[in-house]
Structures are given as C-alpha cells and as structure tokens.
N, C-alpha and C positions, 0 to 999 in steps of 0.2 A: 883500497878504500876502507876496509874495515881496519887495519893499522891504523890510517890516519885517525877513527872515530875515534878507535881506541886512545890514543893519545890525547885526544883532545878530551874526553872523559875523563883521565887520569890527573890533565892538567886542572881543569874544573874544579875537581874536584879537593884536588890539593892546595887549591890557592886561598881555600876558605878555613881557617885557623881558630875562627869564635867558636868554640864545641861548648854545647849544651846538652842534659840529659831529656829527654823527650819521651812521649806515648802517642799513639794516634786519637786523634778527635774524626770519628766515623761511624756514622749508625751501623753502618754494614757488619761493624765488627773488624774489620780489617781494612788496609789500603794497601793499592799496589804499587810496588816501588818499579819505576823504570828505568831504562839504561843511558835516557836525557833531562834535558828540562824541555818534558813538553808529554802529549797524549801520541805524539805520531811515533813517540819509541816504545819500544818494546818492554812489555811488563818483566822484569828478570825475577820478581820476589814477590812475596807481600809480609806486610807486618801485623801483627794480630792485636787486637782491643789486650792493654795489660802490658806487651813486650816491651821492654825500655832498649831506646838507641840514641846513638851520638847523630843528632845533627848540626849544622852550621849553616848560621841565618846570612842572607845574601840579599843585600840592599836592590840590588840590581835585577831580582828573577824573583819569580813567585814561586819556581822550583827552588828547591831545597836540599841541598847534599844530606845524606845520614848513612852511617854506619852500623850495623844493629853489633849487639854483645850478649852472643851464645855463649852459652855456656862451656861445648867444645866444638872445636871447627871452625871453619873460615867466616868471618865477618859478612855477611850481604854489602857490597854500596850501593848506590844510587842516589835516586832522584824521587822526592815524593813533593804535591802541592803542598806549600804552606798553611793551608788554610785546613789540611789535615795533619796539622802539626801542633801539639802543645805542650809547654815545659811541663816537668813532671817535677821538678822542686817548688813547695808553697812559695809564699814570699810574706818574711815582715812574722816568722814565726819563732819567738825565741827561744821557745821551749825545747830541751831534747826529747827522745823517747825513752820514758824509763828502764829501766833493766830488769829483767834479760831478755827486754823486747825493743833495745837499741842495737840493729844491725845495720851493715850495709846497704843493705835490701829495703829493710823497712824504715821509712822515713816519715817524720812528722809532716803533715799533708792539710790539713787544716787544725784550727784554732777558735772558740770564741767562746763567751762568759755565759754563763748559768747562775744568776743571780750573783755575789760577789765573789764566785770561784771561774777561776780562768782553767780551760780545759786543751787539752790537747788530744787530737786524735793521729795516731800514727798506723803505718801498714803499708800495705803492698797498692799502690795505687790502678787503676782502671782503666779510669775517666774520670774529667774533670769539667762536669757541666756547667761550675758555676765558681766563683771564690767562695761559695756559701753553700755549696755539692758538690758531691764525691761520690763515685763508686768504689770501693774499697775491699779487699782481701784482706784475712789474717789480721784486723784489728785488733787495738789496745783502746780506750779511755779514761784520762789520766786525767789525774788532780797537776795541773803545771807547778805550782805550786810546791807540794808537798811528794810529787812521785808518785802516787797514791793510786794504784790502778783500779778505776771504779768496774769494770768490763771488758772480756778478753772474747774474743771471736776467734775460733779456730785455723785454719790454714784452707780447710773444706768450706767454709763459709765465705760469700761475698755480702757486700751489704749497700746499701747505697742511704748516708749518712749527710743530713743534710740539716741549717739551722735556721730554723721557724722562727724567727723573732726572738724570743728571748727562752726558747728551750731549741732540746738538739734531739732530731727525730732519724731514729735509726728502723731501718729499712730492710730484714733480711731479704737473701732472693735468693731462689732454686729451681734447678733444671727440670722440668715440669712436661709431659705431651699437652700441653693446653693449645697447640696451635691448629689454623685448618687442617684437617684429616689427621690431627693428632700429632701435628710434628713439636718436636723437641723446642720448649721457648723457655730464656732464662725470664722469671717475674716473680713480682713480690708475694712472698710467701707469710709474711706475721711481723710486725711492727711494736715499736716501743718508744715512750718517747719519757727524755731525762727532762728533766725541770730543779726549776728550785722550790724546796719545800721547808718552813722557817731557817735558812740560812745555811741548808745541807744540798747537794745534786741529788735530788731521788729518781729511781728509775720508777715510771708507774707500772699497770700490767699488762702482760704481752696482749698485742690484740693479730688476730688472724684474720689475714688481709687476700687470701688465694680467693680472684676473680676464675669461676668458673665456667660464668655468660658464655663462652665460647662454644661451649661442647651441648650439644642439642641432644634430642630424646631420640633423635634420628642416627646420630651417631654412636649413643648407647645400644641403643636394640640393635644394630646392625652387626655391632662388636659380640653382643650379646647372641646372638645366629652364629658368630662362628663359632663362639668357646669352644664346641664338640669337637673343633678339628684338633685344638690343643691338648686332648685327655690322651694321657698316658706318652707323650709327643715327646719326651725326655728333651736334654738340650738340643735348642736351636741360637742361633744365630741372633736373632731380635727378641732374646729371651730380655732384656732390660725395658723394650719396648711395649713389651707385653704386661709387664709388673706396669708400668706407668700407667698403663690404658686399665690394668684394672684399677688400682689407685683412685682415676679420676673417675671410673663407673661408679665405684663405690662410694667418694664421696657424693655422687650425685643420686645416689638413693637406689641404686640397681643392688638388690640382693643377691641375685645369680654371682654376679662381679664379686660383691663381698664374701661371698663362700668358697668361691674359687682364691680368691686373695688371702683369704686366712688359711687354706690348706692348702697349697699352692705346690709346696713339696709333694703329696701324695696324687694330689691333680694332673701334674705334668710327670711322675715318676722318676723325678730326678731331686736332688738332695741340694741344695741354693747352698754354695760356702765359700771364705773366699771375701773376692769385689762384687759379688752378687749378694752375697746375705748381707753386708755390711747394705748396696741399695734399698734391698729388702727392707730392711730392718729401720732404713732412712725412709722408706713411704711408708712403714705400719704407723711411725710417729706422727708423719703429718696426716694420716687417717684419722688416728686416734685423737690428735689435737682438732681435728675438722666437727668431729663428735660432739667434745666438750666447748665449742664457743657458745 
C-alpha cells in the first residue's frame, strides 16, 4: 500500500512541467507542505515566510506540486494549497537591478514613479501583499533610469515597502518582545517616506513608528520585581530575551530598567561580545532613537 501511494505521488508529481519560482502567502509565517493534495495526508515539511521553491500550477487541483531549493541537501516535494502560493517574479518590470546589487538572489520586485523619475526596488523578497506591497530584505532603490542608487538597506534589515499614491513609503521592521507576556513579534520600527521634491526623489525624515500600547505598567513592575534575581547571574540562556525586555521597560519610562540596561555588563557579571553586543548595541540604538522623537 505505501508502494503503491508512493508511486502515485511520484507520478503526480512529475507530470506537471510548468515550474515557477514562488514564496508562500501565510500570516503564520510558514505552510505546511504535505505528502498529497489534500489535509488528510501527512504534513512531511513546511516552508517558511521568505524560502523561494519550484512550484507547478495544476489546472485540475487546488493542491500544488513544489519543490524547495536549499542550499545543500535534498530538495523537500510535496503538496501545498494554492491559495498559499505566490509567484515571487514581479511582472511588467523592465528595469534591472543595479550593480553590485544585481544577483541571482536579489531581484527587481516592484517598480513605480516618483514624480517624473521611474524607480526600481530590488531585494530579497518576503511577501507580496500587494502589486503596490512588498516585504522586502536586503534592499536597493534605484533611479531606473540612470542606475542611480538613491538607498541601500542592509542584509539584517527587513522593510515592508509600499507606494502611497504618488510617493514610496518604506517601512523598517524589527524583532521586538512587544508581544502578550513579551513574546518575540517582528513590527514596525521607524518610517520614511520618498517623494518628489522640484523634479528630484527626496527621502523626508526618519519618523519612529514603535507601537508600545502593548506592554502595560503591569508588566513593567512585575519585570521590574524580578531584576534582583538577574544581578551578578552571568550567562544564561534567554540572556537576548532579557536585553529586549529591558529595551521596552526603558523605552517605557521604568528607570530601574534603564540603569540596569546601560550597565548591563557589570549587572549580570558577564562581558556581551560577539552576537550579543552587536543585539546589544542594535537595542541601545533604538533606545536612543526612542529618546530623540
């Protein structure tokens, strides 16, 4: 019996030849690939918000063949609904992406005009909420025109890049505890938006956009009751979780929070170096920018 399924999944799956490059469309953040077309088989994988795979569109089934493309190692197949499937090449864009941010990887993903300069945004794409939204990694924004790179966004930055009528409103976002009891949520973190200004793109100024509604007085004082257990506590384990939580105390006006967060090294008796001071050093920023709006 499992022979036979086998086969018949094998066959399925080979007889569909249309390949497309694709991302998933999923609030969850991910979809589960299964071993049919349907919910009654078996989940074998999932694909994550961002992964690009081969799928093949099938007039016949709302399931979906796809292939993913790791970087080493065996391919995943399966089966995901179509209705979390979305091409990941724009369309109707004719611009490249300038160099040396024309790669395989990074591809021009949308496109639209800013007074009478035609623009091009390229990168590592996400999600694609909209032909007029993007979430985007590792951006570029280019003059199409002229190659002209007006804006580079790092590889560590995500952005969700979207065009407002006749300007283009970029969006950063970062990994944040803003959620119930503090948990880890990606949101928008500070905003900028390009325009035309007499016959030029000008970017205006940054505006800092971190919604803190979330986190209550209840959950500061309560954090704020345990610091004690953390002094002198050297490394632990949710040492990352801990910089976040003070982060958001601090921007929330808890002083205890912010004394312990500015001497943090002598606090917990341990020395941040490393992926840790580089976080470190990524929340004093958004502290410090939280200060100056």
């Amino acid at each position: 019996m499992k022979y036979s399924k086998l086969l018949l999944f094998l066959f399925s799956f080979n007889q569909l030849s249309a390949q497309e490059i694709g991302i998933i469309n999923d609030p969850d953040g991910y979809t589960n690939v299964r071993g049919g077309k349907g919910t009654t088989y078996e989940v074998i994988g999932k694909v994550k918000e961002g992964e690009q795979f081969r799928y093949f569109a099938d007039l016949e089934s709302n399931w979906w063949a796809i292939e993913t493309i790791p970087y080493y190692g065996t391919p995943l197949k399966g089966f995901i609904h179509k209705s979390r499937i979305q091409p990941y090449n724009a369309e109707s864009i004719d611009c490249n992406c300038p160099q040396p941010y024309n790669t395989e990887d990074a591809k021009p993903v949308l496109s639209t005009k800013v007074g009478n300069t035609n623009l091009t945004i390229c990168g590592f794409l996400e999600q694609r909420q909209s032909s007029n939204s993007v979430k985007i990694s590792e951006l570029t924004i280019s003059n199409c025109d002229t190659d002209e790179v007006l804006r580079f966004y790092g590889a560590v930055t995500t952005c969700q890049v979207s065009v407002e009528g006749d300007v283009l409103e970029i969006v950063e976002l970062d990994r944040l505890p803003l959620g119930n009891n503090f948990k880890w949520i990606q949101t928008p973190y500070r905003k900028v938006i390009l325009s035309d200004v007499n016959g030029t793109p000008t970017f205006g100024d940054e505006e800092f956009v971190l919604d803190l509604s979330n986190i209550t007085d209840s959950d500061i004082n309560s954090f704020v009751n345990e610091l004690p257990n953390y002094k002198g506590k050297g490394y632990f384990k949710e040492i990352e979780t801990f910089i976040g939580q003070l982060l958001i105390g601090s921007m929330k006006g808890s002083e205890e929070r912010e004394t312990v967060f500015s001497d943090i090294d002598n606090y917990l008796n341990f020395v941040l170096d490393g992926a840790f001071r580089e976080f470190y050093n990524n929340c004093k920023s958004v502290l410090e920018q939280s200060k100056s709006r």
